[in-house]
C-alpha positions in Angstrom: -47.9 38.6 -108.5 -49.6 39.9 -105.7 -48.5 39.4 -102.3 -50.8 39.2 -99.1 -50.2 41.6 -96.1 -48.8 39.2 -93.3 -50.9 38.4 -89.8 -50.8 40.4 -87.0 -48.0 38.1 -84.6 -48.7 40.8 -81.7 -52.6 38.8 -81.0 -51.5 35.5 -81.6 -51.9 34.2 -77.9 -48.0 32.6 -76.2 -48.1 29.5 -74.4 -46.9 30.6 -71.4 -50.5 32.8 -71.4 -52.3 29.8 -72.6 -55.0 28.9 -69.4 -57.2 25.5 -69.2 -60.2 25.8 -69.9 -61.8 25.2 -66.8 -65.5 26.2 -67.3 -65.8 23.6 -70.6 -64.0 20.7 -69.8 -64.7 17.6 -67.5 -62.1 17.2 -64.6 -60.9 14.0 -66.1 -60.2 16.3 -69.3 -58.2 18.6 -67.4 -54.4 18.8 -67.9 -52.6 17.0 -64.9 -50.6 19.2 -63.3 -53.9 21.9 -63.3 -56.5 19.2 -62.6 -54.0 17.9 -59.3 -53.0 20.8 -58.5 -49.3 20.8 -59.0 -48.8 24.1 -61.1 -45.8 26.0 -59.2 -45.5 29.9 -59.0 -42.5 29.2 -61.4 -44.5 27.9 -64.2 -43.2 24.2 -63.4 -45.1 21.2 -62.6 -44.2 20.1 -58.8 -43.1 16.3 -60.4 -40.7 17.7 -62.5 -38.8 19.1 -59.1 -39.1 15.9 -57.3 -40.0 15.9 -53.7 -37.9 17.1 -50.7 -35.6 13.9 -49.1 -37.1 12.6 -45.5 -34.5 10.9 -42.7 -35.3 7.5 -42.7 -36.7 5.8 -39.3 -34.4 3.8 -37.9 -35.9 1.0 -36.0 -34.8 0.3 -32.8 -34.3 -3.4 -33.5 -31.8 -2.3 -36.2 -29.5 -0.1 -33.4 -26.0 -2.0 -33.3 -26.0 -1.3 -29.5 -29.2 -3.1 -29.2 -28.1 -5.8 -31.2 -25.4 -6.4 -29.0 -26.9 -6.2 -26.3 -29.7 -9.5 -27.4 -26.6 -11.3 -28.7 -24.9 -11.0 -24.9 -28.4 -11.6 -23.4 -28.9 -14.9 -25.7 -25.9 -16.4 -25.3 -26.1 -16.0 -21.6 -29.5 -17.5 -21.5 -28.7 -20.6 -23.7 -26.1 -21.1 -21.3 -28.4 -22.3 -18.8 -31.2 -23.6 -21.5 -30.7 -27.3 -20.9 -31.9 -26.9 -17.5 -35.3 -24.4 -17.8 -37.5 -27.5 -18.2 -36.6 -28.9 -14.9 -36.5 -25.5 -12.9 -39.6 -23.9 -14.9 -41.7 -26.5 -12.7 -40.0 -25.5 -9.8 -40.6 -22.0 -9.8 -44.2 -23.0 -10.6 -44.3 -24.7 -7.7 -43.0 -21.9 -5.8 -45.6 -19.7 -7.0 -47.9 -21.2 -5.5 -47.2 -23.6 -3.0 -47.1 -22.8 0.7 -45.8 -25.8 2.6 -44.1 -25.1 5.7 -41.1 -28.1 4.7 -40.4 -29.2 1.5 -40.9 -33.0 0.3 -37.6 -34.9 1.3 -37.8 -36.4 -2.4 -37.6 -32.9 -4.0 -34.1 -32.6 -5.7 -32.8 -29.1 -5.9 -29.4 -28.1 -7.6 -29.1 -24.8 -5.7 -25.9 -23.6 -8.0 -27.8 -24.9 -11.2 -31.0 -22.6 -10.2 -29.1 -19.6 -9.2 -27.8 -19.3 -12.3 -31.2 -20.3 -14.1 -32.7 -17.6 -11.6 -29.9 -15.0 -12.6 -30.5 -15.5 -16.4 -34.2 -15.2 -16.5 -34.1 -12.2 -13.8 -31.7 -10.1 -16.8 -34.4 -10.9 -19.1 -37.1 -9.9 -17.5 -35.5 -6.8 -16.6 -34.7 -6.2 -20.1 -37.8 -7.0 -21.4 -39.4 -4.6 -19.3 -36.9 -1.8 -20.0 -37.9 -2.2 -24.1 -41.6 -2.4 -23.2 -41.8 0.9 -21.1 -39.1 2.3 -23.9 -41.9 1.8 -26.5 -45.0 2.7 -24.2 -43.1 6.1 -23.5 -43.1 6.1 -26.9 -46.4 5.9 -28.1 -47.7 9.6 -27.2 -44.3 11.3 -28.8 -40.8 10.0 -30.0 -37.9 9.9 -27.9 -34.7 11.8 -29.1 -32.1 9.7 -27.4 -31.1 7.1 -29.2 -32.9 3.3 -28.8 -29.8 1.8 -26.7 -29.0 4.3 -24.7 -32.6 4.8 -23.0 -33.3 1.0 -23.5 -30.2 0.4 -21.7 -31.0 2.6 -18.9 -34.1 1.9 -18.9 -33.4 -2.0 -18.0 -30.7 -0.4 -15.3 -33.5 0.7 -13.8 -36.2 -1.8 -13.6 -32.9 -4.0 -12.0 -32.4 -1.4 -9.4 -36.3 -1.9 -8.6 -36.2 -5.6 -8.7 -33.2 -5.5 -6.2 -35.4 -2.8 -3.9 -38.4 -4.9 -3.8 -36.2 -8.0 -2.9 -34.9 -6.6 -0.2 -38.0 -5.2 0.6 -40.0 -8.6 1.0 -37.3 -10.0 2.9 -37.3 -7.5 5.5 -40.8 -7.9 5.3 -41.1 -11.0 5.8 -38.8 -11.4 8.3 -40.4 -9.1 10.6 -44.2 -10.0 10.0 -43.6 -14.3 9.7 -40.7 -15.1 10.6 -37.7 -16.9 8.6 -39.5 -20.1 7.3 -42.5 -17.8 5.6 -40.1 -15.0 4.5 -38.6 -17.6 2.3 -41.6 -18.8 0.8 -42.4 -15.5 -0.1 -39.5 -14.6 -1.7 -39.3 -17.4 -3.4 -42.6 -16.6 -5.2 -41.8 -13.5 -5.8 -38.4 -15.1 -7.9 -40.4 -17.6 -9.7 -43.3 -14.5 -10.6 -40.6 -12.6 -12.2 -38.6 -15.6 -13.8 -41.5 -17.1 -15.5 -43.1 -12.9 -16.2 -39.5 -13.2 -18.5 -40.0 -16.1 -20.4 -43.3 -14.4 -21.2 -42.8 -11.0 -22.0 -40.0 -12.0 -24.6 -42.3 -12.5 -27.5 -43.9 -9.1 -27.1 -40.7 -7.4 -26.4 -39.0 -8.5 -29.4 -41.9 -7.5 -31.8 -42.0 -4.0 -30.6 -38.2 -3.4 -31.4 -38.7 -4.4 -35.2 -42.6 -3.6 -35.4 -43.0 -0.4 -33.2 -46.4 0.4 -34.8 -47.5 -2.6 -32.5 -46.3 -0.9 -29.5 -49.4 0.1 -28.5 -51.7 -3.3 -28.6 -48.8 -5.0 -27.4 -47.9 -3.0 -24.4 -51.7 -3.8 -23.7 -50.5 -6.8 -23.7 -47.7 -6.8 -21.5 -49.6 -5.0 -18.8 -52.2 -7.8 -18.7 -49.6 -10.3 -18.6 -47.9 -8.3 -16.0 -50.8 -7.8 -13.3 -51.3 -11.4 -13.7 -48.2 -12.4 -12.1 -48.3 -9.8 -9.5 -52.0 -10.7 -8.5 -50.4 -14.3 -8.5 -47.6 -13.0 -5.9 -50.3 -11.5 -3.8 -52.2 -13.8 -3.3 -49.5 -15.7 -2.4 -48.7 -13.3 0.1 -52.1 -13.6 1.6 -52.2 -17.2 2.2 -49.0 -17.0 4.1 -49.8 -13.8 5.9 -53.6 -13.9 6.8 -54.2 -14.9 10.3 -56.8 -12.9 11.2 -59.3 -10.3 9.8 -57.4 -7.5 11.3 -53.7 -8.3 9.3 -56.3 -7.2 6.5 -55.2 -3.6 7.4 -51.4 -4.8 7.2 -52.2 -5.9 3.6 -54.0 -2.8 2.5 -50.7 -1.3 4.0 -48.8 -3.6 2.3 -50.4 -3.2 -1.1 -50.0 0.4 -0.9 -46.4 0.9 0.5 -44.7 -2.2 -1.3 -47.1 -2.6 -5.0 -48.7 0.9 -5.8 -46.6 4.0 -4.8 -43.3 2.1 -6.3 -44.6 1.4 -9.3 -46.0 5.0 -10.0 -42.4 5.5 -9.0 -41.1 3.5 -11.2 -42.8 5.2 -14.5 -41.7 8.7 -12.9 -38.4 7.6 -12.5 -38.6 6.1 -16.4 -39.7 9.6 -17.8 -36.9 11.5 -15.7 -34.1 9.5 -17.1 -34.9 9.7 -20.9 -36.1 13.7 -20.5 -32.3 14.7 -18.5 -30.4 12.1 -20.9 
């Protein structure tokens, strides 16, 4: 019996030497973790590792604080619910009526509307402190968390509503008398009661949808120059007497609607940057 001299082992290739054959073969054809790209310096395929973990987004519609804070808002607000349809037309008749008296058959419950006035002033202010929380934003995320700058934020735009009611009074008072500067500040109420009711809708849907923050702070804009060019013209109708109070309103315009506002946003920047 003859026996045959075994192989040489030493040129039999290993298979941690084997290599695709990339010049032959179609891409399709190519093993998957070559063809994707997924071969690791450690000779392991990147799926087999798994991928790094990533912090989950938390939505600021989701913070507890926030929550809270809607819940309180809400039930203050349904408090007074019963009675918005019969002050929503009064403040629209506020807006934009200029009558020296009012009509002797006009009704008015001033403790009813205070507290009407009260609840939609809060949300208005609220609203407006989530919609420049999500329009700061847009360019890059804010580190503090949702309800403290949301909450600050609405402090805020309280603190200007209370300044720029005191403002038109004083105003008012000195440029038209008591009669007028009533008239005035009672559109300027009934512009940032009904503003509320309508920025609620886009507020809301950038707390649980923030990748609509930027269409709907388009939005609120819009629906917020509305109701001040509403208010101003207002203003004009009670305070034009003759072409040269044109230079009191340009004054106006600049001191009372402009330079606060730009203000305003500086202000809104500065508190979530030292917080």
């Amino acid at each position: 019996m003859t026996f045959t001299e075994p192989h040489n082992v030493t040129n039999v290739p290993l298979l941690t030497d084997w290599q695709p054959d990339t010049l032959h073969c179609r891409e399709q054809e190519a093993p998957l973790a070559w063809s994707e790209g997924l071969h690791t310096a450690h000779g392991k395929a990147a799926f087999y590792e798994g991928l790094p973990p990533a912090p989950r987004v938390q939505l600021p519609g989701y913070d507890s604080g926030i929550m809270c804070m809607l819940i309180v808002m809400f039930l203050f607000v349904t408090t007074n619910f019963r009675h918005y349809s019969t002050f929503i037309k009064t403040f629209a008749h506020d807006l934009f009526s200029v009558r020296k008296r009012a009509n002797v058959f006009d009704e008015r419950n001033t403790m009813r509307e205070t507290r009407v006035l009260i609840s939609l002033v809060l949300l208005v202010c609220m609203c407006e402190g989530i919609l420049i929380y999500s329009a700061i934003s847009i360019p890059q995320p804010v580190t503090i968390p949702a309800f403290v700058s949301i909450g600050t934020l609405s402090i805020i735009t309280l603190g200007y509503y209370l300044w720029q009611l005191a403002a038109y009074k004083t105003v008012g008072y000195v440029f038209a008398g008591t009669t007028k500067s009533g008239q005035w500040v009672k559109g300027f109420n009934a512009s940032q009661c009904l503003l509320g009711i309508t920025l609620f809708i886009p507020a809301m849907v950038t707390l649980f949808y923030p990748g609509f923050a930027g269409p709907i702070t388009i939005i609120a804009i819009t629906l917020y120059i509305c109701a001040r060019v509403i208010f101003i013209f207002k203003g004009f109708r009670i305070f034009y007497n003759k072409s040269f109070t044109l230079v009191y309103f340009i004054l106006y315009l600049c001191a009372l609607e402009i330079i606060p506002l730009i203000f305003l946003y500086k202000l809104s920047l500065f508190s979530l940057l030292i917080l």
